[in-house]
N, C-alpha and C positions, 0 to 999 in steps of 0.2 A: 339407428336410422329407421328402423321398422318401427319404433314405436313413434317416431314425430312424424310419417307418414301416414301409420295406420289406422295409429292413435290419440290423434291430438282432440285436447279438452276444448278450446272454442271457450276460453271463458269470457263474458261480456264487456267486462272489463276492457280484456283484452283487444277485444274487436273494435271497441270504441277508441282504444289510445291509438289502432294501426289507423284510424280514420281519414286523422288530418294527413298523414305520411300519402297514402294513396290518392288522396284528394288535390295533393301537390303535384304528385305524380302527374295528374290526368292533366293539368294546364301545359299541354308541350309546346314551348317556344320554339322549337328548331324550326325553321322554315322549312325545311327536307321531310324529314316525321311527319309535321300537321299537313303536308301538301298528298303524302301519299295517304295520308288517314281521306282526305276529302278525295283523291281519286279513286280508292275502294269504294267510299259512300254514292260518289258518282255511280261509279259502274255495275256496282251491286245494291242497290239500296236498296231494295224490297227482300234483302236478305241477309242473314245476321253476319255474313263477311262482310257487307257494308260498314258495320257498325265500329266506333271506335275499340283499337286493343284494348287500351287503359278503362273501357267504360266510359260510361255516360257520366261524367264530373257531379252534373247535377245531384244526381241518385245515390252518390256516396254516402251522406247521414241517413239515407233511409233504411237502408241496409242489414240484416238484427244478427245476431248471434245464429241464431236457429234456421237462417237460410243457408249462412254460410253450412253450418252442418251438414244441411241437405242435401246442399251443391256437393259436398266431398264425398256424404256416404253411397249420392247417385255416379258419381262420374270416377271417383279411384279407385277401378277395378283391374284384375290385371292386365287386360289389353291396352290399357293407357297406361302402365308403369313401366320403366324401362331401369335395370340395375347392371350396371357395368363397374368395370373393374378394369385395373392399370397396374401397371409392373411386374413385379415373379412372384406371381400365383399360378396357385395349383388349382386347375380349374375343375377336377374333380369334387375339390374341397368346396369349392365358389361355388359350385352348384349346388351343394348341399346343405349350406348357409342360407342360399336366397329359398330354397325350398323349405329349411326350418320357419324360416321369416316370415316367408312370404307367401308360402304355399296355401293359408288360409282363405286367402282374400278370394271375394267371387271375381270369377274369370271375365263375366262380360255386362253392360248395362242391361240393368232389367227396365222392363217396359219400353214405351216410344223416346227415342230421341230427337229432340227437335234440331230442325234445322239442317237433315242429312239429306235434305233436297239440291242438287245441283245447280247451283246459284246460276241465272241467268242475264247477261248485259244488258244496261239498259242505258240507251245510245243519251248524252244529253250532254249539256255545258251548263258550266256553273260558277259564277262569280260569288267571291267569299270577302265580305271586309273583318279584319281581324286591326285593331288602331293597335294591338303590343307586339306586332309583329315585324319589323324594319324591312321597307321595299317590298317588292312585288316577285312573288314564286307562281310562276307556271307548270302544269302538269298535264299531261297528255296520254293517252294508254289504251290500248285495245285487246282481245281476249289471243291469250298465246297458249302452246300446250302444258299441261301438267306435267308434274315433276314422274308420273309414268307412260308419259308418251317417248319414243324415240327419238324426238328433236328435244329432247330436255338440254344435254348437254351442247347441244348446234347454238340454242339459244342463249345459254351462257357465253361460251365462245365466240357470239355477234355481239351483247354489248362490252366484252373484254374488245375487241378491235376498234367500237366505236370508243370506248374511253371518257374519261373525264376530260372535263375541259375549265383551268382555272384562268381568269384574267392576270395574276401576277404572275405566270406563267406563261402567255404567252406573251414571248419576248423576241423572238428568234435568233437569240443569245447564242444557241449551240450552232447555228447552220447559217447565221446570218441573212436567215431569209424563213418567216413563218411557212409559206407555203410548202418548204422542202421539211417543215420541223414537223406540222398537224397534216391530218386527214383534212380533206376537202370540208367537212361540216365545221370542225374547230374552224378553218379558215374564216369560216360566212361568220362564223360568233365573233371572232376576234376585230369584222368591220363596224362591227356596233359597240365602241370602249364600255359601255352602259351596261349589258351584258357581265355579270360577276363568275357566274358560274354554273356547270351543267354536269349532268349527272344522269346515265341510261339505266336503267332498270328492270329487271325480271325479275319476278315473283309468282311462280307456282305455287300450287297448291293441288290434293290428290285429285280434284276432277276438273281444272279449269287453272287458267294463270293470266299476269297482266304483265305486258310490256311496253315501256314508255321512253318517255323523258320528263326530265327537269330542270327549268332552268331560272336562275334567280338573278335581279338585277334590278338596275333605279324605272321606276314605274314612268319614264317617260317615254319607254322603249318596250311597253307593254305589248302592242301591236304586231313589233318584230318577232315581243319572246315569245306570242302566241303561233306566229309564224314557223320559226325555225323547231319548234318541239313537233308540230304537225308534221317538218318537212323530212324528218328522218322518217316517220310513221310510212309517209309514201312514197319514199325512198323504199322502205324494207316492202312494201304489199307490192311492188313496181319486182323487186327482184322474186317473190316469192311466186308473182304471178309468170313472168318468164321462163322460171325454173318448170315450174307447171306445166306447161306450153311445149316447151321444150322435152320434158319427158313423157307428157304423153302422146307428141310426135313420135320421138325415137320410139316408144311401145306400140304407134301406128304403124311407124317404116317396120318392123322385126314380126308386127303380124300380118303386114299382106307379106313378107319375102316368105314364113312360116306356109300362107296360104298355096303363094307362089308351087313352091317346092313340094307342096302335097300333090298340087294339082297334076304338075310337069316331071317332078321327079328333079333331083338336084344335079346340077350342069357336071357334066363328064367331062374331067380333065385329059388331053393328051398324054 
């Protein structure tokens, strides 16, 4: 393994026949995938998280053997390699393996690395026509915390309750009544049959993250699905901002009684 990581030849050849493979790659049909590639570009575009995973499609054949090199002997150092192991091992052993292995490689990127500037929002709306893409995907998204802030897991936890929401699903099959089966938003999606399907999203990353929706369906009801992907967004800044409100009340009421109680001395029970 160490030597197809550490040591790979790059032969031209080779680079040229993976060409068309990744060049297929980068054409993403999914309506979900290409909606969030165009909400990152949305919100980040003056910076390389904007930019598509897959790469830029276009720039595929231009690409030479000897970048590729470049690219590997700048960035596979050991602060980007991670080597794990599973089952009954002796981890004694395992570390002594990945240090024969591996212990050569330089530890960290020499020189500047581009791009470790903290990507910053950049507020904007954006219509995309795409003709091989069936119906119409709406997306929506605002800056939420990184995956090392303390709300990381809250934020996971807020779109597990909000849920997906599929049209052959909602039936109200089990309860005989939608409104006892979905959360109040599935409800408002399910008045628009046009409406296919929705999907909430978080996506951190170490100094920034994005939180939305998505929702895909027949483009006569484009208005709506611009509507209800906005309406959780202000749904969740509505609770975020009371929360707010509300705690830094209670921090207000506990420091005048704090102040209170220096001044007067605290109340003498019988």
């Amino acid at each position: 393994m160490s030597e197809v990581v550490l040591k790979p030849t790059f032969e031209s050849v080779q680079v040229e026949a993976l060409k068309s493979t990744v060049y297929n790659n980068a054409a993403n049909m999914d309506p979900y995938k290409n909606t969030l590639q165009m909400v990152h570009y949305t919100a980040f575009r003056d910076h390389y998280l904007g930019q598509p995973s897959t790469g830029i499609r276009e720039n595929t054949y231009s690409i030479t053997a000897d970048q590729v090199k470049q690219f590997h002997n700048q960035f596979f150092v050991g602060e980007n390699i991670v080597v794990s192991g599973a089952g009954e091992i002796n981890s004694t052993q395992f570390n002594e393996l990945v240090n024969q292995h591996f212990g050569s490689v330089r530890s960290s990127v020499e020189g500047q690395v581009p791009n470790k500037e903290q990507p910053f929002l950049t507020p904007s709306l954006m219509f995309q026509r795409d003709d091989e893409i069936p119906n119409t995907s709406v997306g929506a998204a605002f800056l939420a915390p990184s995956w090392n802030d303390p709300d990381f897991f809250a934020m996971h936890y807020f779109t597990r309750i909000i849920g997906e929401y599929r049209v052959d699903k909602y039936t109200g099959a089990h309860l005989n009544s939608a409104h006892l089966q979905y959360n109040t938003f599935h409800n408002a999606l399910g008045s628009y049959p046009d409406i296919i399907l929705h999907k909430p999203f978080y996506i951190p990353y170490s100094d920034t993250g994005l939180m939305g929706n998505f929702i895909f369906g027949n483009e006569i009801f484009n208005r709506e699905m611009l509507l209800m992907t906005q309406n959780m967004l202000s749904c969740y800044a509505h609770q975020v901002i009371y929360f707010f409100i509300s705690d830094q009340s209670s921090r207000s009421l506990q420091s005048q009684k704090q102040l209170l109680e220096q001044s007067f001395g605290k109340k003498q029970s019988n």
